[in-house]
N, C-alpha and C positions, 0 to 999 in steps of 0.2 A: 454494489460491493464487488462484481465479477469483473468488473474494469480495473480491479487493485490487480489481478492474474498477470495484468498486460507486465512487460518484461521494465524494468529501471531506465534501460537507455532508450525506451520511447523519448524521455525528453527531462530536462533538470527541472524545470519546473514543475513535474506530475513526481518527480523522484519521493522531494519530502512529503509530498500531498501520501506518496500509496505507503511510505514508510509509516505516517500516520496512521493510517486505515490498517493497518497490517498491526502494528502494535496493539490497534485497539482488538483486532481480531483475537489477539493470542491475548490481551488482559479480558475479555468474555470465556474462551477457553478454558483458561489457568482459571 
């Protein structure tokens, strides 16, 4: 999950992947 850190313009196909993981991150959070 420390690979979502990496930055968006690593690449468009990781974009919606970390967008994912990041969401999930804050619906665990919230």
């Amino acid at each position: 999950m420390i690979k979502v850190v990496l930055p968006p313009p690593v690449g468009p196909e990781i974009q919606p992947m970390s967008f994912d993981f990041r969401h999930k991150d804050i619906s665990l959070f919230a």
